[in-house]
C-alpha positions in Angstrom: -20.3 -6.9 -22.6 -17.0 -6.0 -23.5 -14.1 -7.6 -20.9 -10.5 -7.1 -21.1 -7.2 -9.1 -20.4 -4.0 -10.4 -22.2 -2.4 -13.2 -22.5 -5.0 -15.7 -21.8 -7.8 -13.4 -21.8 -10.9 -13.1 -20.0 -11.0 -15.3 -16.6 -14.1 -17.1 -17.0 -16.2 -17.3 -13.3 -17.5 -20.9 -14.4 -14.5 -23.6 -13.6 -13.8 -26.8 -12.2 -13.6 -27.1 -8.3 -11.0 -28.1 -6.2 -10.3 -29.4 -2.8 -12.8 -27.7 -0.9 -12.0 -25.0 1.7 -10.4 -26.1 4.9 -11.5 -25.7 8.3 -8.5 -23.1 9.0 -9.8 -20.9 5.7 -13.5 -21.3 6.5 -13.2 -20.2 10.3 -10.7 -17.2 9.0 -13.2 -15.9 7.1 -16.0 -16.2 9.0 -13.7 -14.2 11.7 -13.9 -11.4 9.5 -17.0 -11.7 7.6 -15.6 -12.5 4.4 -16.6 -14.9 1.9 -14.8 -17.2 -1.0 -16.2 -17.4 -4.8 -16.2 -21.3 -5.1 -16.5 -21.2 -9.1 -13.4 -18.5 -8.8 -11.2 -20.3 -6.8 -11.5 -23.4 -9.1 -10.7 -21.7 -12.0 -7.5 -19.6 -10.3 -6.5 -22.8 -9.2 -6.8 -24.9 -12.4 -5.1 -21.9 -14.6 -1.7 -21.8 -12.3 -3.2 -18.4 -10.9 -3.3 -19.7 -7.3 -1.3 -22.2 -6.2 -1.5 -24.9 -2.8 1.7 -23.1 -1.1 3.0 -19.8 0.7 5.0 -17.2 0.8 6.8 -18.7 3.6 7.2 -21.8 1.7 8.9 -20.1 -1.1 11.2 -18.2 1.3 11.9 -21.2 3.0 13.0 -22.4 -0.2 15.2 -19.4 -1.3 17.4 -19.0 1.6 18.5 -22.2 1.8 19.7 -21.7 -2.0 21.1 -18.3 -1.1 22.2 -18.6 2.5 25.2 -16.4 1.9 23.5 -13.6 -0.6 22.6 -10.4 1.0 18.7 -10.2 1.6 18.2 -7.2 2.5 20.1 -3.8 3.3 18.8 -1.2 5.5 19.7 2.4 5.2 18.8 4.6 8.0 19.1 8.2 7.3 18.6 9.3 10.9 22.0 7.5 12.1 23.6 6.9 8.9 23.7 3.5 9.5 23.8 0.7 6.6 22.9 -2.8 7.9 23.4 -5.9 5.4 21.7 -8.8 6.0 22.3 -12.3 4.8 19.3 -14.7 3.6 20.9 -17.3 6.0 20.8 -14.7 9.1 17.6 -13.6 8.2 16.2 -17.2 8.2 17.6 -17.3 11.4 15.5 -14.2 13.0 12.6 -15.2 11.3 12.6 -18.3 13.3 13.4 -17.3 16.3 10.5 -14.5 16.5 8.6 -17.2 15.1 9.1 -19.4 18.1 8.5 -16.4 20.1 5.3 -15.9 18.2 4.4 -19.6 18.7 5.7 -19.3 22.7 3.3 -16.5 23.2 0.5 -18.2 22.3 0.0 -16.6 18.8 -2.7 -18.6 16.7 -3.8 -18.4 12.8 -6.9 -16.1 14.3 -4.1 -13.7 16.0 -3.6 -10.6 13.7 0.3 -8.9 14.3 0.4 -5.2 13.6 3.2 -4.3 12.4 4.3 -0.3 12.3 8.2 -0.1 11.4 10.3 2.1 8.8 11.9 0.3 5.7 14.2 -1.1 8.2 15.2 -5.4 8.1 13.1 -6.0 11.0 9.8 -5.5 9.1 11.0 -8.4 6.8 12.2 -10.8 9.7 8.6 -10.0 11.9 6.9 -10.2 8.0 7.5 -13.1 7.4 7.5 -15.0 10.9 4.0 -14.1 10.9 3.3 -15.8 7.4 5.5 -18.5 8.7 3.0 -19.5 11.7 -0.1 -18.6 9.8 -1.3 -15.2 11.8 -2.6 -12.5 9.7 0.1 -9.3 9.2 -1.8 -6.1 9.2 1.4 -3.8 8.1 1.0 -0.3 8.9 2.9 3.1 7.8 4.6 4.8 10.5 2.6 8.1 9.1 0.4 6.8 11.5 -0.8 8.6 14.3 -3.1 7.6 17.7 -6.8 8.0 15.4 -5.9 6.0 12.8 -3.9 3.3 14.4 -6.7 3.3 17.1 -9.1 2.6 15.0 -7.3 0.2 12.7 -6.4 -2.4 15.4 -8.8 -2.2 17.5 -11.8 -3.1 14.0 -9.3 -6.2 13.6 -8.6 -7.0 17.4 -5.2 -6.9 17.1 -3.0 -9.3 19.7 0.6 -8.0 18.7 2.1 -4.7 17.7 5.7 -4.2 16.7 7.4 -0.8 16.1 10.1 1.4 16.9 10.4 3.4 20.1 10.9 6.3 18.2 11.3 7.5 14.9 11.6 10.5 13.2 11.3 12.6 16.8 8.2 10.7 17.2 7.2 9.0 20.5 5.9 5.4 19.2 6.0 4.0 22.5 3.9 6.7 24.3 1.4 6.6 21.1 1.0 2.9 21.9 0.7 2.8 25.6 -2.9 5.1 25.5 -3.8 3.1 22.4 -3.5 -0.3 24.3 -5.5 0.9 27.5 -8.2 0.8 25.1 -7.8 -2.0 23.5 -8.2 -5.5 25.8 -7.0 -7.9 22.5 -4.0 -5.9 22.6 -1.8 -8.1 24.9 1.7 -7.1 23.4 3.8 -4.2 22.2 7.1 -5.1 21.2 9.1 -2.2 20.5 12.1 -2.3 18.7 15.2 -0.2 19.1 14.1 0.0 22.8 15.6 -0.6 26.2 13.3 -3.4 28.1 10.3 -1.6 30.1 7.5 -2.4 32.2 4.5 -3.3 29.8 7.0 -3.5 26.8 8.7 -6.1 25.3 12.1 -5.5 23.4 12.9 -6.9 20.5 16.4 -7.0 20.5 16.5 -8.3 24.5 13.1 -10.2 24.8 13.1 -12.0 21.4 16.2 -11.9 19.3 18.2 -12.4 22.6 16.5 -15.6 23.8 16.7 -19.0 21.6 13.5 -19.6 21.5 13.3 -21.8 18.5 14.8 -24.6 20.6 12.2 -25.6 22.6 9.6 -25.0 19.5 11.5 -26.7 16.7 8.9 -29.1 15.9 6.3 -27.1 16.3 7.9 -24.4 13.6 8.1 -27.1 11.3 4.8 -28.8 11.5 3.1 -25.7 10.7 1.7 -25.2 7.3 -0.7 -22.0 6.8 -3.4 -22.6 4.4 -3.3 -20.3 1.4 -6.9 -19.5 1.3 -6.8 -18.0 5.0 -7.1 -14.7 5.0 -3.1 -13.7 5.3 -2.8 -10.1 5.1 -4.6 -7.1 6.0 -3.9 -4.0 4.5 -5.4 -0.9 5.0 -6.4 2.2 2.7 -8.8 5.3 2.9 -10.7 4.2 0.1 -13.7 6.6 -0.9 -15.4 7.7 2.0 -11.8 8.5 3.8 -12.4 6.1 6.7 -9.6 3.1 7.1 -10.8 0.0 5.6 -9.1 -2.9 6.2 -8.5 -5.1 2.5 -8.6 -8.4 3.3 -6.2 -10.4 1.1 -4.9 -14.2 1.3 -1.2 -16.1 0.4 -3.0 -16.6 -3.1 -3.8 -12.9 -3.5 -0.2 -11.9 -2.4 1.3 -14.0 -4.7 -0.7 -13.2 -8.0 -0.2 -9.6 -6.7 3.7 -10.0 -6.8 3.7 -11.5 -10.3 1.7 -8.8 -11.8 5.1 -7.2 -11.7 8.2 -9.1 -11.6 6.7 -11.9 -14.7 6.0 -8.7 -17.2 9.3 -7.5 -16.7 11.0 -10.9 -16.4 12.2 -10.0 -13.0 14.6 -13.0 -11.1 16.6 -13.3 -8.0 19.8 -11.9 -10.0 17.5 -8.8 -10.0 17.5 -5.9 -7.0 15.0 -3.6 -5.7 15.1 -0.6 -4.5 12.3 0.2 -1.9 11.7 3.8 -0.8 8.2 3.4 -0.1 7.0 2.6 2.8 6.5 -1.2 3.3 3.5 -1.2 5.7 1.8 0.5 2.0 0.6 -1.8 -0.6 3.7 -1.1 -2.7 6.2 -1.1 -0.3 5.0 -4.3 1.0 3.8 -6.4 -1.8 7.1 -5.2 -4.1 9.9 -4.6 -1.6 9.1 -7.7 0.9 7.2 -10.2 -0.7 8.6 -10.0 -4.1 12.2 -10.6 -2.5 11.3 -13.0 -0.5 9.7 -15.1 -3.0 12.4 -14.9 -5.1 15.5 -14.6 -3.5 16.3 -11.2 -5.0 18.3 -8.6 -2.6 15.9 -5.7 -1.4 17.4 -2.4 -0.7 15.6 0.0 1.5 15.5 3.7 2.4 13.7 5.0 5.3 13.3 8.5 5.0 13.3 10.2 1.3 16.1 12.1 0.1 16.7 11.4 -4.1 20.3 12.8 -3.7 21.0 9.7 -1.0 18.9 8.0 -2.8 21.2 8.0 -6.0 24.0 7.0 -3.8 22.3 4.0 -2.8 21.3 2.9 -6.8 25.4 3.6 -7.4 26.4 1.7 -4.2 24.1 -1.2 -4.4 23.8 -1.7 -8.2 20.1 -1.8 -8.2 18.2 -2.9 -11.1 14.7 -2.1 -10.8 12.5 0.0 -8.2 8.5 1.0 -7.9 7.9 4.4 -6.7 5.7 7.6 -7.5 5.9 9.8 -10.4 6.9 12.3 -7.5 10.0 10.4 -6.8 11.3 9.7 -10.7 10.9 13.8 -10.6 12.8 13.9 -7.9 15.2 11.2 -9.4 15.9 13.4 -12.3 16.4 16.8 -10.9 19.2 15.1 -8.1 20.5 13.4 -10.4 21.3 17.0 -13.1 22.7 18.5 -9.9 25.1 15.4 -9.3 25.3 12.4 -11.6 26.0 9.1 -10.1 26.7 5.9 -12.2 23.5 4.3 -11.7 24.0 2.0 -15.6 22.7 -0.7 -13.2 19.1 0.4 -12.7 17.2 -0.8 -16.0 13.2 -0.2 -14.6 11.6 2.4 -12.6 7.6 1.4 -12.0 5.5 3.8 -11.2 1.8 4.5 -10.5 -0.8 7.1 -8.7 -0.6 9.5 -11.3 -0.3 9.9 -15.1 3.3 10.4 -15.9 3.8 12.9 -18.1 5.7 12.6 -21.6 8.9 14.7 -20.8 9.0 12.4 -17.2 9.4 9.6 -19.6 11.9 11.0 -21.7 13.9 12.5 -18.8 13.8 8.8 -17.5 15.6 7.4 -20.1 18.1 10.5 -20.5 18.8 11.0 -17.3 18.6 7.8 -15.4 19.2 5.7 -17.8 15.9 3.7 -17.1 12.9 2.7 -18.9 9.8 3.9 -17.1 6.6 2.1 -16.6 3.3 2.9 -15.6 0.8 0.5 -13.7 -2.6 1.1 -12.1 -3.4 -0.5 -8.8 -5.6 -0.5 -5.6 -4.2 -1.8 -2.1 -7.5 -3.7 -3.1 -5.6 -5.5 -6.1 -2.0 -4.7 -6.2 -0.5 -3.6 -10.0 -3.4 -4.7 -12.2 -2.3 -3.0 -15.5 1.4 -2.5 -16.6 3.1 -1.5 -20.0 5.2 -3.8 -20.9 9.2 -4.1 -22.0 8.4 -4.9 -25.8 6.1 -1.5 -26.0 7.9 1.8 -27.4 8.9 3.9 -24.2 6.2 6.6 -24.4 3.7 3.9 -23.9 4.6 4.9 -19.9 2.5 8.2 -20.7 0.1 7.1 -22.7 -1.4 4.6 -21.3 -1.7 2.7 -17.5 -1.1 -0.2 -19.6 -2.6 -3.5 -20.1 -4.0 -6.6 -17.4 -2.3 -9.1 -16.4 -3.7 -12.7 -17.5 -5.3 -13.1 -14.5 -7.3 -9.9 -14.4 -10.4 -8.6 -16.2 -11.5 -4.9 -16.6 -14.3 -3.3 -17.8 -16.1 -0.1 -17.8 -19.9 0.6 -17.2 -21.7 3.6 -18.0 -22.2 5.9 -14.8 -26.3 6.1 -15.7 -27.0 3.1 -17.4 -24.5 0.8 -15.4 -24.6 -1.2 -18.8 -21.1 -1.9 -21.0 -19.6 2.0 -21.5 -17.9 0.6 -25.3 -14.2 1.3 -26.4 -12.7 4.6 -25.6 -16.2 5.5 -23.6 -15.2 7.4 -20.2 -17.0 5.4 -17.2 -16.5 3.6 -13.9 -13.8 1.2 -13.9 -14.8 -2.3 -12.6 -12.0 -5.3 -12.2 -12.0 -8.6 -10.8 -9.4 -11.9 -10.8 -6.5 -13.6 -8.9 -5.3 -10.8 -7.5 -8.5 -9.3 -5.9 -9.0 -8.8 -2.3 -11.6 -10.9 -0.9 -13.4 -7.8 0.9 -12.9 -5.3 3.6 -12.8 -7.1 6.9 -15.7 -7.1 9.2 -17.1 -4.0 7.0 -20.4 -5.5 5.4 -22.1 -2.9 4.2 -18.6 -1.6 2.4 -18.7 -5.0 0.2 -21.9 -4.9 -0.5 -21.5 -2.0 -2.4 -18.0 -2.5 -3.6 -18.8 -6.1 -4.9 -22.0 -7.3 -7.5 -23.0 -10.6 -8.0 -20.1 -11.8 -10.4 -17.5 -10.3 -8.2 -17.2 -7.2 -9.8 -15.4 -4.7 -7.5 -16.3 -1.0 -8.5 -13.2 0.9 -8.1 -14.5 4.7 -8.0 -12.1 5.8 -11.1 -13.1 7.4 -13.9 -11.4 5.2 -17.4 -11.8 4.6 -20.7 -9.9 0.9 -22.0 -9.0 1.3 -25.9 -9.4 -1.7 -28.2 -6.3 -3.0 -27.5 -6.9 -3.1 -23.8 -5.1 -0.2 -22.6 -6.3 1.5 -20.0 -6.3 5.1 -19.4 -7.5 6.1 -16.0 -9.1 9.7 -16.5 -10.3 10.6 -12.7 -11.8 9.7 -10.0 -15.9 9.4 -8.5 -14.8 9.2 -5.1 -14.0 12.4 -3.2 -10.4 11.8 -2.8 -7.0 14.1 -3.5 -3.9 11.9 -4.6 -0.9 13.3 -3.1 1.7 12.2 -4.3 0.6 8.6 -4.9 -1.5 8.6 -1.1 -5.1 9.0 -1.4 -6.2 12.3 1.2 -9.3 10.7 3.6 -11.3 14.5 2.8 -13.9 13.7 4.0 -12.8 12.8 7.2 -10.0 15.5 7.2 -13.6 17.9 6.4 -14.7 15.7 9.6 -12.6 16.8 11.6 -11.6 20.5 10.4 -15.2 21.0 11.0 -14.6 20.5 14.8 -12.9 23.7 15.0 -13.9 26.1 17.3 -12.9 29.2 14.4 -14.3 27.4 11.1 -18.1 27.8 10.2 -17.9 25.6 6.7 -14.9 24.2 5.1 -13.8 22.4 2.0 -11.1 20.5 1.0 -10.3 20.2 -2.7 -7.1 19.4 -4.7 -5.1 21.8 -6.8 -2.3 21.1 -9.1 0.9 20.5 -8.2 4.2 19.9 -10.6 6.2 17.7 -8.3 3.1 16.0 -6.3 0.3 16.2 -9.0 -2.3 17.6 -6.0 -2.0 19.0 -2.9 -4.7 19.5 -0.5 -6.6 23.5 0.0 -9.0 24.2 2.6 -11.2 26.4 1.5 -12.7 27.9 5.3 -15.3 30.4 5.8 -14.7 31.3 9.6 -16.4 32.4 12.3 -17.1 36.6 11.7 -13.5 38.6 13.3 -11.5 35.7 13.7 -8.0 35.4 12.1 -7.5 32.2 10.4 -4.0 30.9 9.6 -2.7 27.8 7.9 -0.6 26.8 11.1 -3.9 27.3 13.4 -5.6 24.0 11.2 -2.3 22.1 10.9 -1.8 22.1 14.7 -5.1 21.4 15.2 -5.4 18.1 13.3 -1.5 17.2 14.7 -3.3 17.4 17.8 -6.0 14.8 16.3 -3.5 12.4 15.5 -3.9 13.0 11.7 -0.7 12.1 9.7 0.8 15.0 8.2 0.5 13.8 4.8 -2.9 14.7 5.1 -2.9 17.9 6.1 -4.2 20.7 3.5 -1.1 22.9 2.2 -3.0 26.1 1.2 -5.8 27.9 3.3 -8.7 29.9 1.3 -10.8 32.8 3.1 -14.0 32.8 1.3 -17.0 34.6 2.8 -19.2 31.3 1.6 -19.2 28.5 -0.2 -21.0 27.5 -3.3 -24.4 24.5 -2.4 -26.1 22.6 -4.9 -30.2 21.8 -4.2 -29.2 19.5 -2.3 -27.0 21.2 0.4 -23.7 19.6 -1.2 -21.2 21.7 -1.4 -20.4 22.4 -5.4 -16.6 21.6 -5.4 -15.7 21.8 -9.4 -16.7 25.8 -9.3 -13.6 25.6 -5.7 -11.4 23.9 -8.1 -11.9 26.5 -11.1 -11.7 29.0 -8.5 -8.1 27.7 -7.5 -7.1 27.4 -11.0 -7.5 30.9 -11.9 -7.1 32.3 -8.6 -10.2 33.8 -8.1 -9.8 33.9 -4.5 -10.6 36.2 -1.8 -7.9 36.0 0.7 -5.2 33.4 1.4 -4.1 32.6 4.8 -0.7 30.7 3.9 
């Protein structure tokens, strides 16, 4: 069996034990029917892979060195506002909503939901909730009433934060219906909001009131264990449906190296963050990375590359992670109006292949060396090119694994070793590897083998060197612009329609996005189908619109297999050479 790594290779499952799992870890994952590799953990441990501390150790730490340096700036493109904050004042609100936390009877078993913009509050109600062990389920504000429902009420969330609104978007209605059905749900703290019946506000309720005072020693006695499960992040997956990726402090910080060690990232170092930080990226590279090493995280809430440019200029930012969409975008604002952005040095990027001339333009343009990773919200950045490559490795490759990560590929009949350069499933396991999807058994049964194996549902071939190349995907899912499209639940829910006999949903090329979403619809017989009547109609399901399909297809039927699937390449073909019968854009 072939298994690849770099740097210290291949991460063997056989190692020596350590201390073994405290009551808080056991009883965390038990809550969400999770389990711990013993053999694994041992080894994590004894290579420097996982480590007996926190997150909210190492921020503890960081301020204290850099109580004057700004943390992090906010840049709200709604109000125009820029708000600095220092690591000393932002010690200082994390604390406080801490003791609130703590005050409000919040436990290591209570999971805070967390649904704000790239705004400085994220970060201070982030890491609180590391800081007094809970588990943070961050969520993006694309979010709508279905999703959201479903998401906290699978993990019984106790504690929501999020704006009142945002974006012309009614968060606090969304969350009043959404907590009338859900009894764990015993507080929504809205933020940017007057104080209301059945709503706390976060600038009044919590920030306003000293609460750390009466729970000073209680803030300091508390130590979260670093094998409890920490984080829950949620993603699509392959089936469409929200499942929740269960990940611990230990996780989160092999996750964050994966990044900042390849490219020899420190706290002199600045990020820019236009992804959204309840997203795996966002999250893991634009709070946790920062806040681990004391580096200054600049955020932007809504996108706009022209502002963004400004921002890179104003900020003398060094390094950012963001799609192959955005360095597009990147490139063409910055032809139309160049900014002195010498500063920024690395732009990472993953979710689709960067093309060569991307990677040239890069360099040109920007002035930045591109690199590509591969990642899951499962695992974080598993593979990166690295700094000492030649600059086209960005588009040639998704690069290599990081020491503490193994990847393989298996045949898609034979399930045996697929062999250099040999196209198969890609399988990966190590450090940075969720422990499973909370309380979904039957999800890690099949995601997980015996020697913790997690089948990712890409299509890859890995080189002899250990590159990686991923090539497509098994699962039935359209990348948009780095976010994976739930089809089949989109298909779900399209087929609800009171017009739409059968429909499809397939991807189709895009320059700027790499794939946007087509329905292909055969209606009911003498009805008028438009684009808008399916837009409005999932809006009305709570589906975020990043999800919605951009082109409508009129066909009169659609093509089955023997087995009543529908066959989806000959849609795609169709699309690609526009053999189509009507188009209801």
């Amino acid at each position: 069996m072939m298994e690849y790594g770099v740097g210290k290779g291949r991460v063997d499952i056989d190692g020596p034990l350590v201390t073994p799992l405290t009551d808080q870890a056991r009883k965390s994952l038990d809550m969400f029917g999770l389990e711990m590799n013993e053999a694994s953990r041992g080894k994590f441990y004894a290579s420097g892979w996982w480590r007996d501390s926190t997150v909210a150790a190492d921020f503890e730490r960081v301020w204290r060195i850099n109580k004057n340096k700004t943390a992090v700036v906010t840049n709200r493109t709604e109000s125009g506002r820029r708000e600095a904050v220092s690591f000393a004042e932002l010690a200082f609100r994390v604390d406080r909503i801490a003791a609130y936390l703590i005050e409000a009877g919040v436990t290591a078993e209570d999971v805070i939901s967390v649904q704000l913009p790239n705004w400085w509050q994220f970060n201070a109600v982030a890491l609180a909730a590391l800081k007094i062990g809970a588990v943070l389920n961050p969520i993006i504000p694309a979010h709508r009433d279905r999703d959201v429902r479903f998401m906290m009420g699978l993990i019984s969330s106790t504690v929501c934060f999020f704006p009142s609104i945002y974006r012309k978007f009614d968060y606090k209605e969304m969350m009043s219906k959404i907590a009338r059905d859900l009894p764990s749900l015993k507080r929504l703290v809205v933020v940017d909001g007057e104080r209301c019946h059945g709503f706390v506000s976060f600038e009044e309720d919590i920030l306003g009131i000293p609460w750390e005072s009466g729970n000073k020693v209680r803030l300091q006695e508390g130590k979260p264990d670093p094998d409890k499960i920490a984080e829950i992040l949620f993603t699509s997956g392959t089936t469409g449906e929200p499942k929740g990726a269960g990940h611990t402090n230990n996780t989160m910080f092999s996750r964050a190296r994966s990044v900042y060690q390849i490219l020899g990232l420190t706290q002199d170092d600045i990020v820019f963050m236009p992804s959204a930080l309840g997203h795996s990226t966002g999250f893991i590279y634009g709070c946790i990375t920062p806040a681990m090493l004391g580096m200054k995280a600049v955020y932007q809430d809504i996108w706009d590359p022209e502002r963004a440019l400004e921002i890179i200029e104003r900020e003398r930012v060094t390094w950012s992670f963001v799609s192959t969409t955005f360095v597009v975008d990147l490139i063409r604002a910055q032809r139309k109006a160049k900014r002195d952005i010498s500063s920024l040095r690395y732009l990472v990027s993953g979710g689709a292949t960067i093309p060569p001339a991307v990677v040239r333009e890069a360099g040109e343009v920007l002035s930045a060396r591109l690199m590509a990773v591969w990642g899951m919200t499962e695992n974080g950045a598993v593979t990166c090119t690295r700094p000492e490559e030649p600059p086209f490795a960005a588009s040639e490759s998704d690069g290599t694994a990081s020491p503490w990560m193994e990847m393989k590929i298996v045949d898609l009949g034979t399930r045996e070793d697929a062999g250099y350069n040999a196209i198969g499933e890609l399988k990966v396991r190590g450090a940075s590897q969720m422990l499973g999807y909370v309380s979904r058994p039957s999800f890690n049964k099949v995601s997980f083998d015996d020697q913790s194996w997690f089948s990712t549902g890409d299509l890859a071939r890995i080189d002899h060197t250990g590159h990686l190349r991923v090539t497509g995907r098994i699962k039935d899912v359209i990348i948009r612009g780095g976010e994976n499209v739930p089809v089949t639940e989109i298909e779900s829910l399209l087929y609800g329609h009171p017009a739409i006999l059968a429909v499809a949903i397939v991807g189709y090329a895009d320059d700027r996005l790499g794939e946007r979403a087509c329905a292909v619809v055969v209606p009911i017989s003498g009805v008028e189908l438009r684009l808008s009547d399916l837009t409005s109609f999932l809006e009305a399901a709570g589906v975020a619109k990043v999800y919605w399909p951009e082109r409508l297809v009129i066909v009169d039927s659609l093509p089955y297999n023997s087995a009543g699937k529908v066959k989806k390449f000959k849609l795609q073909l169709m699309l690609a050479e526009d053999q189509v019968l009507d188009e209801g854009n």
